[in-house]
ZAZA-977115 format. One line per field, with one value per residue: residue number from 1; residue in three letters; x, y, z of N, C-alpha, C, O in turn. Coordinates in steps of 0.02 Angstrom, whole numbers, plus 50000, padded with zeros to 5 digits. Atoms other than C-alpha are relative to their C-alpha. Last residue first. Layout:
// ZAZA-977115
k	NUM / ...
r	ALA / ...
n.xx	X / ...
n.yy	Y / ...
n.zz	Z / ...
ca.xx	X / ...
ca.yy	Y / ...
ca.zz	Z / ...
c.xx	X / ...
c.yy	Y / ...
c.zz	Z / ...
o.xx	X / ...
o.yy	Y / ...
o.zz	Z / ...
***
This chain:
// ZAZA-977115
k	84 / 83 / 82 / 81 / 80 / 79 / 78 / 77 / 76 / 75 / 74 / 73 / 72 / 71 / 70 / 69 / 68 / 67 / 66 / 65 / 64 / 63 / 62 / 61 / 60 / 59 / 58 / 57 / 56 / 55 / 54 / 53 / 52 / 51 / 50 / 49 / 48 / 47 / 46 / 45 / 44 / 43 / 42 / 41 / 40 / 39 / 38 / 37 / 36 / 35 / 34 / 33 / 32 / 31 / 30 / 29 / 28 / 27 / 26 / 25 / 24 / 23 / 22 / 21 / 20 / 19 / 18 / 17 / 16 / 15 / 14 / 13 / 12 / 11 / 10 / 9 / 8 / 7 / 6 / 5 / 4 / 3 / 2 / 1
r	UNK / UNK / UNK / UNK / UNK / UNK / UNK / UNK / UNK / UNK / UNK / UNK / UNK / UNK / UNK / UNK / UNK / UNK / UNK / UNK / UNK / UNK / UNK / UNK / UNK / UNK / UNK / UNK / UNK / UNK / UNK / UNK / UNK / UNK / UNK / UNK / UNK / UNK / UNK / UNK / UNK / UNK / UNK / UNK / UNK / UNK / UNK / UNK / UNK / UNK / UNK / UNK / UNK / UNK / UNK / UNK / UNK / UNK / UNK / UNK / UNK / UNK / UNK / UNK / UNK / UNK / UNK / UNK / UNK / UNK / UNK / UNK / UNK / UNK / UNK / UNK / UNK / UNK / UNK / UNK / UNK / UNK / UNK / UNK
n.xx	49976 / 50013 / 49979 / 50045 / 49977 / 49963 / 50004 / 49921 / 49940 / 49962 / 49930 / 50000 / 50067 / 50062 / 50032 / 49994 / 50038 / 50014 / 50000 / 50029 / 50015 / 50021 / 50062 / 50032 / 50011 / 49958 / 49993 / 50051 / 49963 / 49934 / 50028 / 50017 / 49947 / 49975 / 50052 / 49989 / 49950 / 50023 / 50000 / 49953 / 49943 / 49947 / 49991 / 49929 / 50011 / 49986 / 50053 / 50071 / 50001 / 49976 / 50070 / 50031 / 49977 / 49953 / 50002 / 49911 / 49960 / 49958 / 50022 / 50045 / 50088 / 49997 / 50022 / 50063 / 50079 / 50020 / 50049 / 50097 / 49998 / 50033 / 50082 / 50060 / 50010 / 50048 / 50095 / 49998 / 50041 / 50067 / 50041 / 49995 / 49964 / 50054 / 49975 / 50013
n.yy	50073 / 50037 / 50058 / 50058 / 50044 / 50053 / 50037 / 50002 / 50058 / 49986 / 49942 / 49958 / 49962 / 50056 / 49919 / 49934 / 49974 / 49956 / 49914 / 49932 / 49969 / 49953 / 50000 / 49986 / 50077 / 50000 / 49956 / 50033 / 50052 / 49976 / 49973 / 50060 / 50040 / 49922 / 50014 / 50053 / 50001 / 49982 / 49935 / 49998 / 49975 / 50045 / 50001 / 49961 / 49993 / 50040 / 50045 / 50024 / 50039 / 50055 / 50010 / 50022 / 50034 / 49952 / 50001 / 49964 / 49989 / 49961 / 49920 / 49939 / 50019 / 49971 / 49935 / 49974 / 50035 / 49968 / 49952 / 50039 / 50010 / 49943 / 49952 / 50053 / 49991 / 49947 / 49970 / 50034 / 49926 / 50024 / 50000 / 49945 / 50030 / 50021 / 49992 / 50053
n.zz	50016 / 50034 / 50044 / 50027 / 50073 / 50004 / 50060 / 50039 / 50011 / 49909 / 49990 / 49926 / 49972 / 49947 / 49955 / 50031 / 50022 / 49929 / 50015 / 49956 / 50045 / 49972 / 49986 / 50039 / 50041 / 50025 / 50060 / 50027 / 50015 / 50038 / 50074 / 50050 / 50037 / 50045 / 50095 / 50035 / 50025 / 50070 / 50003 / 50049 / 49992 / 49992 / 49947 / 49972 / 49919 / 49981 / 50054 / 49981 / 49904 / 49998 / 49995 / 49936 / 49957 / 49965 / 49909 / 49966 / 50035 / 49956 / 50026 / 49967 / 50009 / 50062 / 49998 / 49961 / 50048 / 50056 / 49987 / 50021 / 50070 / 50014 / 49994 / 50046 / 50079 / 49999 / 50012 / 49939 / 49941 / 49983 / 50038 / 50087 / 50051 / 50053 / 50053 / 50048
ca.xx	50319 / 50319 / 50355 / 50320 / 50436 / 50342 / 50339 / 50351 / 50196 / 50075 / 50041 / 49916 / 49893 / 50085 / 50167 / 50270 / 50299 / 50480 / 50491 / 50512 / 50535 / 50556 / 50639 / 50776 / 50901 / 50945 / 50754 / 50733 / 50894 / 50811 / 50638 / 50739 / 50820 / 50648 / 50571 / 50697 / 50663 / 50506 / 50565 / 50505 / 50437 / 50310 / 50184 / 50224 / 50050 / 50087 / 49956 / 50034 / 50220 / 50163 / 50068 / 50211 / 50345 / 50246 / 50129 / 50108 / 49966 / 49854 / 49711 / 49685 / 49780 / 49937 / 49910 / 49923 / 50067 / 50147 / 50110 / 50180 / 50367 / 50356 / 50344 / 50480 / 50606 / 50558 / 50604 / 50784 / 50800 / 50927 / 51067 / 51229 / 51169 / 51093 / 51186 / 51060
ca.yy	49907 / 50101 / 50198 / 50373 / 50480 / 50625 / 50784 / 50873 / 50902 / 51062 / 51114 / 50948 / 50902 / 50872 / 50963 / 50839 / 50687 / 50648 / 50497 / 50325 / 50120 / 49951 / 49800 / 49875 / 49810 / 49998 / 50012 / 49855 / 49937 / 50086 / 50024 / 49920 / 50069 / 50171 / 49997 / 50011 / 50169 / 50121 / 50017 / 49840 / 49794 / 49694 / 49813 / 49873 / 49802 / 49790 / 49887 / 50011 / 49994 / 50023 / 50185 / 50231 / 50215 / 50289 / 50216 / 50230 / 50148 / 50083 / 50008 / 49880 / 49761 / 49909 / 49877 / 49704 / 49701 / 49817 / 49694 / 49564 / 49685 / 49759 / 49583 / 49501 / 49642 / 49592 / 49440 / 49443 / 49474 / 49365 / 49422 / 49393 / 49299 / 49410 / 49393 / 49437
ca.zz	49546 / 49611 / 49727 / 49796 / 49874 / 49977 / 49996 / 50171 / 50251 / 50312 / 50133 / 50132 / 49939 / 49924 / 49776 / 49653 / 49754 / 49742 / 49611 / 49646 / 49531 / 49638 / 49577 / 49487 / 49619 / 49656 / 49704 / 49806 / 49904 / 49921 / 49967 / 50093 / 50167 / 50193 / 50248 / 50403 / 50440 / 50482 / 50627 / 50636 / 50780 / 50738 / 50749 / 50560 / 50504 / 50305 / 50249 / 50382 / 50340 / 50164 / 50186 / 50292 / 50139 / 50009 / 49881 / 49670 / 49568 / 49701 / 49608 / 49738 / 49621 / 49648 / 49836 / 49835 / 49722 / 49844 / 49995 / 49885 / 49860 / 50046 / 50112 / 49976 / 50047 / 50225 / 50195 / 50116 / 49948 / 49828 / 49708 / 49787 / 49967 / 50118 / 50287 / 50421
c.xx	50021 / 50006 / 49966 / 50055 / 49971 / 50038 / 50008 / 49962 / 50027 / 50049 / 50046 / 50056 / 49988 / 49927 / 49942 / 49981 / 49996 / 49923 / 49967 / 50021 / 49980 / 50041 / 49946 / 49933 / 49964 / 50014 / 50080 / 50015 / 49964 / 50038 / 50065 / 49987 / 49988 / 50056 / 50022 / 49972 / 50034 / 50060 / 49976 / 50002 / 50053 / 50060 / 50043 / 49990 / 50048 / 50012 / 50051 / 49946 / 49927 / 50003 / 50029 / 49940 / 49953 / 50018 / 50067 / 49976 / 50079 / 50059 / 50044 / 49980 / 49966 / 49935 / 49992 / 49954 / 49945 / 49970 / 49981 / 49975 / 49925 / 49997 / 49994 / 49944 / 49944 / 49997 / 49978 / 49930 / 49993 / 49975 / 49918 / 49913 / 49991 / 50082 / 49956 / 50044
c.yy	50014 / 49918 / 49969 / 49939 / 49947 / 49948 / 49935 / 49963 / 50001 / 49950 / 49995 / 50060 / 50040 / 50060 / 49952 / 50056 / 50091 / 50009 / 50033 / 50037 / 50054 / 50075 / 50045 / 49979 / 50017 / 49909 / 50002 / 50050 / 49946 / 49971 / 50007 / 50028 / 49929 / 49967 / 50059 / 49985 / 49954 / 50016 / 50027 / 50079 / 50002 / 50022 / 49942 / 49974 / 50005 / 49980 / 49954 / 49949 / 49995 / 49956 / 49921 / 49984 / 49988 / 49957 / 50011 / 49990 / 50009 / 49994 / 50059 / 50076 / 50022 / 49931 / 50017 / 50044 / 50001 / 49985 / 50067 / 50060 / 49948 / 49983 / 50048 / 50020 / 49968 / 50063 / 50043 / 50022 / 49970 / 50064 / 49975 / 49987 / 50054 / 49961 / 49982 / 50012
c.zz	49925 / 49973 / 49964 / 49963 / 50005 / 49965 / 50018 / 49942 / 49950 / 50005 / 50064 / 50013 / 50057 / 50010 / 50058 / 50050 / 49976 / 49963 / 50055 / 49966 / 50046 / 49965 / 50019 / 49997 / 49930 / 49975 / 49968 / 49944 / 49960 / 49979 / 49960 / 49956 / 49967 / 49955 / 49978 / 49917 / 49950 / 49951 / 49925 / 50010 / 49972 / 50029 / 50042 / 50073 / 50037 / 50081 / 50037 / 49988 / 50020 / 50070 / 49975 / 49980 / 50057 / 50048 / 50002 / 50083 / 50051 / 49955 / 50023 / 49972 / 50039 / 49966 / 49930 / 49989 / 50036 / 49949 / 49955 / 50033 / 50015 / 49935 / 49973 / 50041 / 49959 / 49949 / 50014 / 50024 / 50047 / 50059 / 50031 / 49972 / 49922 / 49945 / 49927 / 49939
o.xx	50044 / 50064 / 49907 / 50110 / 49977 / 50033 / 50048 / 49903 / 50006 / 50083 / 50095 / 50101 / 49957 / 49921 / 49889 / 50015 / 50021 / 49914 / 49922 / 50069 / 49931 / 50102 / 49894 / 49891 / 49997 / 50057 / 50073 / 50027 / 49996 / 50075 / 50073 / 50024 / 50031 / 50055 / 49993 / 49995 / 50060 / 50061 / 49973 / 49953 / 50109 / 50101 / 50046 / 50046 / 50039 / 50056 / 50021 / 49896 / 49908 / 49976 / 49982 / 49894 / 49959 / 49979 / 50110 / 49917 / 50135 / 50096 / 50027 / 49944 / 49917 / 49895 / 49942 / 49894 / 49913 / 49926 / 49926 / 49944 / 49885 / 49971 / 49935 / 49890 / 49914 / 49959 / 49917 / 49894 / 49997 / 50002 / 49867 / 49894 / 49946 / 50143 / 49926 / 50038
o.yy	49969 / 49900 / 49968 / 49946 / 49903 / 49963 / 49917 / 49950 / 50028 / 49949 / 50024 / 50046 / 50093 / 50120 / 49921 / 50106 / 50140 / 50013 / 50010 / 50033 / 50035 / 50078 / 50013 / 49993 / 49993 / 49882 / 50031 / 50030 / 49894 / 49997 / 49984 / 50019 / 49899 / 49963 / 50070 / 49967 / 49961 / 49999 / 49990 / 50109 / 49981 / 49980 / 49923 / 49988 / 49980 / 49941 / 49919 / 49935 / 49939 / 49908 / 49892 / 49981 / 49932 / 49911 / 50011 / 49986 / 49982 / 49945 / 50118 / 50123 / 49987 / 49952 / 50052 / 50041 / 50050 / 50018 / 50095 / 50097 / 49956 / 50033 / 50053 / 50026 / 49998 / 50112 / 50038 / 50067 / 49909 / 50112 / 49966 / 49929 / 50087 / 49970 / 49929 / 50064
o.zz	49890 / 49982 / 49982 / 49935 / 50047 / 49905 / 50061 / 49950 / 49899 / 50057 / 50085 / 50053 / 50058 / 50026 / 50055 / 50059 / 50003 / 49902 / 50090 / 49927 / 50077 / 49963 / 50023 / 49954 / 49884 / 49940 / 49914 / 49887 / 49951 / 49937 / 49903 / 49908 / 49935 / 49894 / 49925 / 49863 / 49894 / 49891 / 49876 / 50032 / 49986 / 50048 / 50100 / 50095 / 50092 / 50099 / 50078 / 50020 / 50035 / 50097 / 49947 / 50021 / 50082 / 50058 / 49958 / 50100 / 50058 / 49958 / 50018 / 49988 / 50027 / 49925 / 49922 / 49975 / 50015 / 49922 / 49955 / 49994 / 49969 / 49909 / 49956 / 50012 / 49914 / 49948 / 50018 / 50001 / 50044 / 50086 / 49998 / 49967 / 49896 / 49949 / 49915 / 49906
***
């Protein structure tokens, strides 16, 4: 899909409402698979995919991460949270 200078394509505008969503739920910061999940990933979207959107939502200036600092579970990697 060719996107045009300056617009999102839709599955930029799902992870941007499903993050409002989440942040009126009280959901300050979220992570790439607790996204894909709110947003029911069984579409056959890869996850990957929402990794390089976040990233490209985030060099728009729509979307705001930092590595998590020290994950609660010692047995997983950090993660990078986002923000609206």
């Amino acid at each position: 899909m060719r996107r045009k200078q300056g617009s999102l394509v839709p599955l930029e505008t799902k992870i941007l409402s499903t993050a409002a969503v989440l942040r009126d739920e009280g959901v300050k910061e979220f992570y790439g698979f607790q996204i894909a999940k709110t947003m029911g990933m069984d579409s056959g979207i890869y996850y990957g995919t929402i990794y390089r959107a976040l990233k490209r939502l985030q060099d728009m200036g729509l979307v705001n991460s930092r590595w998590e600092e020290q994950p609660l579970d010692s047995n997983r990697p950090r993660r990078r949270l986002y923000w609206l």
